[in-house]
N, C-alpha and C positions, 0 to 999 in steps of 0.2 A: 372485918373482911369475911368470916363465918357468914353472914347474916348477907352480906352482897350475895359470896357465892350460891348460896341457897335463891335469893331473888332473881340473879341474873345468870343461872349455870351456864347460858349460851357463850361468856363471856369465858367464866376461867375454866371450861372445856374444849377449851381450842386447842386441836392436835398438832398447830406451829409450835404452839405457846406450852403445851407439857413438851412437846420431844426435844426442844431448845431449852427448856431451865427446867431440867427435870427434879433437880434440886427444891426451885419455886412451888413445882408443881405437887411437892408431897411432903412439904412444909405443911404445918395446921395454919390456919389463920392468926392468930396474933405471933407466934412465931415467923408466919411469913411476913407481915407487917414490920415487925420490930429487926427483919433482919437476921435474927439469933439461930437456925439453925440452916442458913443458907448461906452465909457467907455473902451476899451480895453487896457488889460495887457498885456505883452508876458516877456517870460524866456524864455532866453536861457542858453542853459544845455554846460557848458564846455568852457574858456574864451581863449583858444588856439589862433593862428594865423589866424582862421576863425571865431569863435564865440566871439570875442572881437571885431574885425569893425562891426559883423552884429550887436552888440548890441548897440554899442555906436550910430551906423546908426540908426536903430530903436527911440533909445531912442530922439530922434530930432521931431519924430510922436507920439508917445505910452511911457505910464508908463511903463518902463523896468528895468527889474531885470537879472543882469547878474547871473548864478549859476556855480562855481566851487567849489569841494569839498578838494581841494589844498587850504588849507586853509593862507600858504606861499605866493600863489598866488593871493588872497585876498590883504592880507596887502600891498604886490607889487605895488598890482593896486590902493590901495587906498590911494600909497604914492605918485602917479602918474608913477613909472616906470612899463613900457610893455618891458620885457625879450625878446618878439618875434619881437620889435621893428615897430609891425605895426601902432602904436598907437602912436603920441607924448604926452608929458607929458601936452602941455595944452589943447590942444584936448578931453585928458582925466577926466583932472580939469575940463574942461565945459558942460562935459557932464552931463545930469539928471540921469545918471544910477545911480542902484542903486546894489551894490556888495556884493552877501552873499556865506555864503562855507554850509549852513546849509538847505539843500533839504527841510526841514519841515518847512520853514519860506516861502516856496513856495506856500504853501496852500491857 
């Protein structure tokens, strides 16, 4: 991330993006990467074909919370089968995510 910021400083000097995670924003790079001195969460909304790699990806860096409201599609994934097939089943097992259908546990 060191090496991005220095290439593309127009990007992590954005004064939305420091005065909103200011935490993010005075992290070092692999610290911010890894997570470890920032505490950060993320959710993702929707565990489809695209938001089920990005989560289980995530969840290898950052406490993650996958959210689907399919709450069929919960139990699926919490039995280890992905319907979309992009995910294998110990893939899925290994991951730290964590799987809820319930948006208010999001808070």
């Amino acid at each position: 991330m060191a090496n991005a910021a220095r290439k593309y400083p127009h990007v992590f000097e954005r004064p939305c993006l420091t005065s909103m995670y200011p935490k993010v924003a005075a992290a070092s790079g692999a610290e911010a990467l890894a997570g470890a001195s920032t505490g950060t969460r993320v959710v993702v909304i929707g565990l489809g074909y695209v938001g089920l790699p990005l989560a289980v990806a995530l969840a290898r860096q950052f406490e993650t919370v996958g959210l689907d409201i399919d709450t069929r599609r919960i139990t699926e994934l919490e039995a280890g089968h992905d319907r979309t097939g992009e995910i294998d089943a110990d893939r899925l097992e290994a991951s730290s995510l964590t799987l809820i259908a319930d948006p208010l546990r999001c808070a």
